[in-house]
C-alpha positions in Angstrom: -8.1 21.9 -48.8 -9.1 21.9 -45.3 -5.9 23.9 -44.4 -6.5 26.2 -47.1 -10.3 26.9 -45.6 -9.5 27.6 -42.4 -6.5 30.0 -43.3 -8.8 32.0 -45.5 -11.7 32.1 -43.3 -8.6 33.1 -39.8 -8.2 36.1 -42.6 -11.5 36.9 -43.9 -13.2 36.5 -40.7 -10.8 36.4 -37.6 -9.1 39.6 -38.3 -11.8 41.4 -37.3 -13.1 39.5 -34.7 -9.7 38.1 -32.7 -10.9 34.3 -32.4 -9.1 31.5 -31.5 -9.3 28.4 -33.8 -9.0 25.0 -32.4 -7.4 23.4 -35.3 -7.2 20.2 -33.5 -11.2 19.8 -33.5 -11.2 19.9 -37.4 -13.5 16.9 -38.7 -15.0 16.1 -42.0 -18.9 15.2 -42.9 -19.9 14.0 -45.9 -18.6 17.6 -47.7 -18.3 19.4 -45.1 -15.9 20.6 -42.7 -16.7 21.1 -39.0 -14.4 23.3 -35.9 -14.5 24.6 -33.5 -13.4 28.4 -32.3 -13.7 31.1 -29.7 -14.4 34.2 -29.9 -13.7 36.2 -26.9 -14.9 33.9 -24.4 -17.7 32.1 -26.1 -16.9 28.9 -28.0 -18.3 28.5 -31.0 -18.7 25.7 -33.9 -18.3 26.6 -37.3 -19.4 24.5 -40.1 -18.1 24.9 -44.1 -19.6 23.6 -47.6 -19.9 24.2 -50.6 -21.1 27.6 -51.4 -22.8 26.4 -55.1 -24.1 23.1 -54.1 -27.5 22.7 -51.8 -26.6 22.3 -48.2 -26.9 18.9 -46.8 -30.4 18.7 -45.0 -28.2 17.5 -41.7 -26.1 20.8 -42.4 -29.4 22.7 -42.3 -30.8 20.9 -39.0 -27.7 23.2 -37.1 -28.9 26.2 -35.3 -26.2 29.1 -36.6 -26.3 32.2 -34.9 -24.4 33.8 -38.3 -24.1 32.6 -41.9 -21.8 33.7 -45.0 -19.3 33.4 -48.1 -16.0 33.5 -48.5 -13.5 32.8 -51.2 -10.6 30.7 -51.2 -7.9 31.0 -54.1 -9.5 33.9 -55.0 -12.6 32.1 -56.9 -14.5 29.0 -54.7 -16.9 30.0 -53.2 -17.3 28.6 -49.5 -20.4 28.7 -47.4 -20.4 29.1 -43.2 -22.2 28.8 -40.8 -21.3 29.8 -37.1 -23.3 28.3 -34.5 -23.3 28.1 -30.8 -22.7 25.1 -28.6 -26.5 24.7 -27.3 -27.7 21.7 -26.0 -29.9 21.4 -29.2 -26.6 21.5 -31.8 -25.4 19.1 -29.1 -27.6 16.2 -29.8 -26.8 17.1 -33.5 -22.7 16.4 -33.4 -23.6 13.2 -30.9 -25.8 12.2 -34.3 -23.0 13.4 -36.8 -19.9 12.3 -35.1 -19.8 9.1 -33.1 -16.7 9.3 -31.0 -18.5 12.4 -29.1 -21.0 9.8 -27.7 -20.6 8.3 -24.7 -19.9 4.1 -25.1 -20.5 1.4 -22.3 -17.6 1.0 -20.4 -18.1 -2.6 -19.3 -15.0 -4.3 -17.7 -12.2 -2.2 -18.4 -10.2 -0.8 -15.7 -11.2 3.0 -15.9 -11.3 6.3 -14.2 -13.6 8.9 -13.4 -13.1 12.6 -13.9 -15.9 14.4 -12.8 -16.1 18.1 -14.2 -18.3 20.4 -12.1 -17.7 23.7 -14.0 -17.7 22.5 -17.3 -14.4 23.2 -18.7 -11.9 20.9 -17.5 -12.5 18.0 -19.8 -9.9 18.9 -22.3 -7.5 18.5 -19.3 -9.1 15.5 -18.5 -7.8 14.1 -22.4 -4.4 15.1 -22.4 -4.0 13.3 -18.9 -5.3 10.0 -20.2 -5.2 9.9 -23.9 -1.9 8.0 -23.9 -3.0 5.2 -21.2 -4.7 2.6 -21.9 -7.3 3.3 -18.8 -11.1 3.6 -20.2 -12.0 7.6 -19.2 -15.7 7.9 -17.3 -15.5 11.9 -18.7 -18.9 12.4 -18.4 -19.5 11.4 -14.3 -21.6 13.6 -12.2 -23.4 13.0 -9.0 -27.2 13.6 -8.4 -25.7 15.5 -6.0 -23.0 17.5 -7.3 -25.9 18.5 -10.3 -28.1 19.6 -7.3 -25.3 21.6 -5.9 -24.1 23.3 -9.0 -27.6 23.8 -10.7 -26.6 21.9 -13.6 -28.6 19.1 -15.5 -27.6 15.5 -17.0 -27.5 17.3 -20.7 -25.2 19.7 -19.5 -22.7 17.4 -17.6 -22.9 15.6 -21.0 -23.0 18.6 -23.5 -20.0 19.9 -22.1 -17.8 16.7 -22.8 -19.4 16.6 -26.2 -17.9 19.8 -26.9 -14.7 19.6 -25.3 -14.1 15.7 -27.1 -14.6 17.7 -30.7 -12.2 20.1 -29.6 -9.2 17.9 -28.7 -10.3 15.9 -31.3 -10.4 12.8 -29.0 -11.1 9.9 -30.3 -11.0 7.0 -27.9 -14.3 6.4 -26.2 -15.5 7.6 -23.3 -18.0 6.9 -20.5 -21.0 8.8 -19.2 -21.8 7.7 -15.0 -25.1 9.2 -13.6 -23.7 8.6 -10.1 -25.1 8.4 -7.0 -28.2 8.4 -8.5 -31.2 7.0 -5.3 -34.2 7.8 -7.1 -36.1 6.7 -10.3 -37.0 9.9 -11.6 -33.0 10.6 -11.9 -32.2 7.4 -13.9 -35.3 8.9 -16.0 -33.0 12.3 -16.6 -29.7 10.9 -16.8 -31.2 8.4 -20.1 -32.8 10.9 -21.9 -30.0 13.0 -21.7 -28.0 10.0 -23.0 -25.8 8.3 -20.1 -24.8 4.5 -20.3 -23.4 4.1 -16.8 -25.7 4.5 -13.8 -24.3 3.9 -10.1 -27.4 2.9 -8.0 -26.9 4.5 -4.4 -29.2 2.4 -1.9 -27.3 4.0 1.3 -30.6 5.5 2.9 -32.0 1.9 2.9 -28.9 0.2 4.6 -29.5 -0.2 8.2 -26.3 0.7 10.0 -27.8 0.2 13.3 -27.6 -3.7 12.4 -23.5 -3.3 13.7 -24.9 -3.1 17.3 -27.2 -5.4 17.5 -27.4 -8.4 19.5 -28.5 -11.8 18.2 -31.9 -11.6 20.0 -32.5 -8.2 18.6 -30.7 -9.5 15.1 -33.8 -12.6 15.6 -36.5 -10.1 15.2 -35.6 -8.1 12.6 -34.5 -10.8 10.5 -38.0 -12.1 10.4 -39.5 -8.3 10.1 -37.7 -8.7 6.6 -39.8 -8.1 3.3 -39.6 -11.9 2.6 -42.0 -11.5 -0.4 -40.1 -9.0 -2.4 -37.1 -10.8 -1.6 -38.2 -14.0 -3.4 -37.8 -16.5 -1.0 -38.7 -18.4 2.0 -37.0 -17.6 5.5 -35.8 -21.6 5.5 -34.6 -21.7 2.4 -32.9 -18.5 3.0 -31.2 -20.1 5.8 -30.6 -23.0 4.7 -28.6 -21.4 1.3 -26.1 -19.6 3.9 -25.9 -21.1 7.4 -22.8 -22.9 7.9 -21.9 -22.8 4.1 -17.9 -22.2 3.5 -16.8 -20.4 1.0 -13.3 -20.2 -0.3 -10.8 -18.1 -1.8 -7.3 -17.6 -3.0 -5.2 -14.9 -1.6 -1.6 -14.5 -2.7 -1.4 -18.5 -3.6 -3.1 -19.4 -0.2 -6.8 -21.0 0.1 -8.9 -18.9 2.3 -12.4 -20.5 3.9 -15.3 -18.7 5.1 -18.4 -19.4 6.9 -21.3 -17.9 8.3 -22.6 -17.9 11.7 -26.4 -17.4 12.8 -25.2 -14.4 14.2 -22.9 -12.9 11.3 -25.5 -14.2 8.4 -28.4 -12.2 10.4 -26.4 -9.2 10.4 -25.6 -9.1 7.2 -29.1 -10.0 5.9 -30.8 -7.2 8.3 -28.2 -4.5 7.2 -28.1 -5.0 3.9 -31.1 -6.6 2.4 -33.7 -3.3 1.9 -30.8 -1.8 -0.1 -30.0 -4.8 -2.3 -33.6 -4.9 -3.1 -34.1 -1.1 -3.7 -31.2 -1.7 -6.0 -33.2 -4.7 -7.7 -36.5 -1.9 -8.5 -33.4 0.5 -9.9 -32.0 -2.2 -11.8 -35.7 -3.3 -13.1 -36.4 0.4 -14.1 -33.5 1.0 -16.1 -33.9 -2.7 -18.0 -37.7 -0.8 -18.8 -36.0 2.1 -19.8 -33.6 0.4 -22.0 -35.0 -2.6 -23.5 -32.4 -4.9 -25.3 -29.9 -1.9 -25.0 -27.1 -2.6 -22.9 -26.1 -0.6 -19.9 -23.5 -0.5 -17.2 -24.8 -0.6 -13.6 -22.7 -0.2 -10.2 -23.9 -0.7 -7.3 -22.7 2.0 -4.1 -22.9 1.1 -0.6 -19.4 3.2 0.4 -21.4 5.8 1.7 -22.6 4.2 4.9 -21.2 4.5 8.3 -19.1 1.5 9.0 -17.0 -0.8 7.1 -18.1 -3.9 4.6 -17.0 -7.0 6.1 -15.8 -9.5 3.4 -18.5 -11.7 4.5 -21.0 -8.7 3.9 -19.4 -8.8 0.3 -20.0 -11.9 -0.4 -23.4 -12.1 0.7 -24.5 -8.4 -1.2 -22.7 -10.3 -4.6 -24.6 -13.7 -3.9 -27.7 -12.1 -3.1 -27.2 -9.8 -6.2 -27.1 -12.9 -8.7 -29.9 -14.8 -6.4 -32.0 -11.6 -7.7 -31.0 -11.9 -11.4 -28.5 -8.4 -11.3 -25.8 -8.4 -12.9 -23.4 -5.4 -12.0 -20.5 -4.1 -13.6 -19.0 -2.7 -10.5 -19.3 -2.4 -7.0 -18.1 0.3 -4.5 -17.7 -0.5 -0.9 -17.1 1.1 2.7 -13.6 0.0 2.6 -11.5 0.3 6.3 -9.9 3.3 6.5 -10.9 6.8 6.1 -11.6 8.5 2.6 -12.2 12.1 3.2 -12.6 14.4 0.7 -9.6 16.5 -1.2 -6.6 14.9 1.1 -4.9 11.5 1.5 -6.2 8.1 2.8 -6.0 7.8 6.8 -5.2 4.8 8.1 -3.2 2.2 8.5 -1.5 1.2 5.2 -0.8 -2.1 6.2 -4.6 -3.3 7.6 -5.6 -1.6 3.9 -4.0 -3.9 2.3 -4.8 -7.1 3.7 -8.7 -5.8 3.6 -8.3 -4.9 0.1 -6.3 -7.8 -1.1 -9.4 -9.7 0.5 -12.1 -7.8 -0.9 -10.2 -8.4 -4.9 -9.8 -12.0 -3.9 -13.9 -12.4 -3.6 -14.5 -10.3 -6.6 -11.9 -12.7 -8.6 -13.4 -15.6 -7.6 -17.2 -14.9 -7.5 -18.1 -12.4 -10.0 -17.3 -10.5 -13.1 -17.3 -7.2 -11.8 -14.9 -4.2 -10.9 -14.2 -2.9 -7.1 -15.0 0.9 -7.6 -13.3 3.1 -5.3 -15.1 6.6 -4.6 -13.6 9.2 -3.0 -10.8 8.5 -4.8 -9.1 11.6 -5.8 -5.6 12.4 -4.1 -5.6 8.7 -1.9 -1.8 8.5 -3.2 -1.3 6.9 -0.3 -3.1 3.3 -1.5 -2.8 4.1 -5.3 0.1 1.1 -5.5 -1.6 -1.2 -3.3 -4.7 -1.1 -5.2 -2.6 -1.0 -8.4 -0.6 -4.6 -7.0 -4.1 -6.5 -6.2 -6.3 -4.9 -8.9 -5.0 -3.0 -11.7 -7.4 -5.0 -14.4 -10.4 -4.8 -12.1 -10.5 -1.1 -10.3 -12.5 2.0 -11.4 -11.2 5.3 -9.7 -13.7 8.0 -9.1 -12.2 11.8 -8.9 -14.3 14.9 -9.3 -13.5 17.3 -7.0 -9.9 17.8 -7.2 -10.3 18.9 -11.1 -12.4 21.8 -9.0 -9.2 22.9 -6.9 -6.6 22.2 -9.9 -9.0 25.3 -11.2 -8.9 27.3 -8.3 -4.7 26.6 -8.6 -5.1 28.6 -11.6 -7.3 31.4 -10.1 -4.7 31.8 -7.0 -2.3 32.3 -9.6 -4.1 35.0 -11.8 -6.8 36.8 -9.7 -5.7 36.6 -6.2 -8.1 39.4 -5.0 -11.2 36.3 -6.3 -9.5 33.4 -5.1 -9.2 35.7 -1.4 -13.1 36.1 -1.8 -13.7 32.7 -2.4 -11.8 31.5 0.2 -13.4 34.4 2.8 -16.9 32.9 1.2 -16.3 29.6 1.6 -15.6 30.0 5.4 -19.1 31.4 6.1 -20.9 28.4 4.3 -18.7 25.8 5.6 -20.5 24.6 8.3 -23.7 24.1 6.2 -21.6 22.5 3.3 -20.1 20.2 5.4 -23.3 18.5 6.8 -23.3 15.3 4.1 -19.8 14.7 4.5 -17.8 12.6 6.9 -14.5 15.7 7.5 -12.0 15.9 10.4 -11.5 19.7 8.9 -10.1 22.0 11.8 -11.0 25.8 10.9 -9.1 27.1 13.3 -5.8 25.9 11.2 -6.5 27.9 8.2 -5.0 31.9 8.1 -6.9 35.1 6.9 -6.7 35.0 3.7 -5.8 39.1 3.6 -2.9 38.0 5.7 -1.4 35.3 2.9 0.7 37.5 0.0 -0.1 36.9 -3.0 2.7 34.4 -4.0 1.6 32.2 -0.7 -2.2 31.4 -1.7 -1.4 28.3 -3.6 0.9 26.7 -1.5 -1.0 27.6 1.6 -4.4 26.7 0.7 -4.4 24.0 -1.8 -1.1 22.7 -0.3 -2.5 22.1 2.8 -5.5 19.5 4.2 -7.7 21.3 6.0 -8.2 24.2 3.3 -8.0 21.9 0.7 -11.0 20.1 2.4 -13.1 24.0 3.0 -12.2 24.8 -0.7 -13.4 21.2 -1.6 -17.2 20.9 0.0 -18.4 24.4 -0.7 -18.0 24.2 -4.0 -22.0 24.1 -4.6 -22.2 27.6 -2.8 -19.0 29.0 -4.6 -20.7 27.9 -7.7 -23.9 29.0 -7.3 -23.9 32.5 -4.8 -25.1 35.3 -6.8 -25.8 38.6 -5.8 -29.0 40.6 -7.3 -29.3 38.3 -9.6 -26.0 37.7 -10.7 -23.5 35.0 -10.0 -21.3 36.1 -7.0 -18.2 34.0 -8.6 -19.1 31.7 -11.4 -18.9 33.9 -14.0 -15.4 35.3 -13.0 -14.0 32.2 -12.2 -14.7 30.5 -15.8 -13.5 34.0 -17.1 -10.0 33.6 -15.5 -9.9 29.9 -16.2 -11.1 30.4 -20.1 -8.4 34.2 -20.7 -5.7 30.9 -19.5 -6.9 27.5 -20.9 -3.6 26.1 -21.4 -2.4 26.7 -18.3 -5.9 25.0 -16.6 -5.7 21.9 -19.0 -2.3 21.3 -18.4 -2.3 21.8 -14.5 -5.6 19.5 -14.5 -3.6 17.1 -16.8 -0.3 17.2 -14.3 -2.8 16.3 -11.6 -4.6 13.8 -13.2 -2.1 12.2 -15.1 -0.5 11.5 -11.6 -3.5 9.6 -10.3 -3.1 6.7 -13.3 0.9 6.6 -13.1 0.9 6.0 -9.2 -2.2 3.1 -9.7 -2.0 1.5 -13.2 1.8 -0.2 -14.8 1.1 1.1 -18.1 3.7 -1.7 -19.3 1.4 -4.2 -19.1 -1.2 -2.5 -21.8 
């Protein structure tokens, strides 16, 4: 019956119109049948009942943009009703069909695929449907929102839509991240998000690294001891000289703090643990006896977390009642944006296998590694140590696996963008930590049209230029119009197979290098 529908309505209505029908979207409510199409480049839901029965009042709730009858065998009479994909329908199919809903992700190892223009979700799907990784589809940064003018609802709309049209069914995440305010964790629950990834880097003091214990004596008692719950002694007395140990590969491990180490860590790290405690209180307000997944972020500060540091943020986290699902730290090494990890493999790994060793042995909670699109380089040593406990962050490099596809059909855009991106790059780069060397990258007029792939999205430094300005690529506009939005989702859109399936390649690479999908 459902076959019969859609063939009938492809004739009656697609013949004059040219649309494309996502057959793989199809889904049945109650007694009706839902899908999704495009015509030209707008996608479009369409929604079919029963032409002599009274619509279902959740039928009727759908904003259409066109309604009609059609017949099928020549004498039923079927009803439709074409309707855009606006926020308000939306919140309608997150109502009608559950597996478009974001779900807690909890412990499960995952991976985060961050989508800032909006269509590379279905690419995101065919990468990971057939691992058993948990996908974070839905994971956008405060500011990667800011820098593409886009909202919580939209970030999560446009997975909405794009689960329904793969007609995904396996769960899926939503991670408000990097989120340092309380007004955002406001936005990112109303528009329905269950993971939030506190970012408390503005209150870390990285100054506390040069300190000297005399200086490291006043500023520990400077701390806000009230807020923080407890008395200086006590404080003390719960660290000083305790040892704490681990196992690492078979081998007991003991630590102990020093005055000197202890103060450190307390005067670099305490404001931020307790701006994550007001995060954590607002979002237990907000959600009541709803459950949530929190992470905490402190990879975005300027020197390295020692695995004492670790240890005392985790113990100081449960001291305060918070219990995380994740935690992301400033591991040693170098994790720029778009290219490889720098650094030395081998001192990675014997940090790393550290770090897993104190999350194994004091906490239920994932180590969360941002930044960590294209690090190939560490993917199996984090897979050896931590392939049950790691979630993977990408975002941008879905963002160049669509400009791949624009190099490839509309070199005269991807020249402009490139050309563009070079006048903002100094402005864009100002919130990033980049070794990016201009002077390395050709004219783009001067690289034929065959070349601009290889030479710059196959090559660090304009990998990293393409990579940071993709707020001002994203947003330019010209009298009022969009400088290169609108053409670039054209071009991606006129070839969606070919985007999804070079996101997929991409993507699909990221869990085959990290995660032994044997063991699932």
């Amino acid at each position: 019956m459902k076959t019969a529908i859609i063939d009938d309505f492809l004739r009656f209505y697609g013949e004059k119109r040219g649309l494309k029908i996502y057959k793989s979207s199809t889904a049945k409510f109650r007694n009706s049948i839902f899908l999704l199409i495009r015509e030209n480049l707008e996608r479009k839901l369409v929604i079919f009942h029963s032409a002599s029965k009274a619509i279902d009042d959740m039928i009727n709730r759908f904003q259409a943009s066109e309604t009609g009858e059609f017949l099928i065998d020549g004498k039923t009479r079927i009803g439709y009703k074409i309707c855009p994909c606006n926020p308000h329908n939306a919140v309608l199919m997150r109502e009608v069909f559950t597996f478009t809903r974001p779900k807690l992700v909890g412990l499960a190892p995952a991976i985060g695929t961050g989508d800032r223009i909006g269509l590379a979700t279905p690419g995101h799907i065919r990468a990971l449907k057939s691992f058993c990784i948990f996908p974070v589809f839905a994971q956008q940064s405060v500011r990667e929102m800011d820098r593409t003018s886009r909202k919580p609802e939209e970030v999560l709309d446009d997975v909405t839509w794009a689960v329904f049209q793969e007609g995904y069914r396996g769960g899926f995440g939503a991670d408000a991240d990097h989120v340092k305010i309380l007004s955002d964790l406001d936005a990112a629950a109303k528009a329905g998000f269950k993971m939030y990834t506190i970012d408390p880097s503005d209150y870390v003091n990285n100054r506390a690294d040069t300190y000297n214990l005399s200086v490291l004596r006043l500023e520990f008692e400077k701390l806000p001891w009230k807020e923080m719950g407890c008395e200086k002694e006590a404080f003390l007395k719960a660290y000083l000289g305790k040892e704490f140990c681990i196992t690492v590969s078979g081998e007991e491990k003991t630590f102990k703090f020093s005055e000197e180490s202890l103060l450190r860590a307390a005067v670099k790290y305490s404001a931020a643990i307790l701006h994550m405690a007001r995060m954590h209180r607002h979002l237990k307000k907000i959600f009541g006896r709803r459950k949530f997944d929190v992470e905490l972020s402190i990879d975005e500060t300027e020197t390295q977390t020692s695995h004492l540091e670790h240890y005392f943020i985790i113990s100081e986290l449960k001291r305060l009642g918070i219990r995380i699902t994740s935690l992301a730290l400033r591991f040693v090494g170098r994790f720029e944006k778009a290219i490889d990890y720098i650094g030395d493999l081998k001192e990675f790994e014997e940090s790393f296998k550290l770090h897993v060793s104190i999350a194994r042995a004091y906490g239920l909670y994932k180590l969360s590694i941002h930044s960590g699109s294209d690090k190939f380089a560490i993917y199996p040593i984090l897979g050896k140590y931590a392939s049950d406990i790691v979630h993977l962050k990408t975002a941008g490099t879905s963002y160049l696996e669509a400009l791949r596809v624009v190099a490839r059909n509309d070199p005269s855009l991807f020249r402009e963008i490139v050309d563009y991106s070079l006048k903002v790059f100094d402005r864009d780069r100002k919130s990033y930590h980049m070794s990016t060397d201009l002077s390395s990258i050709p004219e783009s007029s001067r690289v034929p049209d065959e070349d601009l792939e290889k030479v710059f999205l196959g090559e660090n430094n304009a990998r990293q230029l393409l990579h940071i300005t993709y707020g001002s690529i994203l947003t330019a506009k010209n009298d009022g119009e969009w400088l290169f939005r609108d053409r670039i989702m054209k071009v991606l859109i006129e070839n969606e197979e070919e985007h999804y399936e070079t996101v997929a390649r991409h993507i699909k690479r990221h869990v085959e290098m990290l995660w032994d999908q044997t063991k699932c």
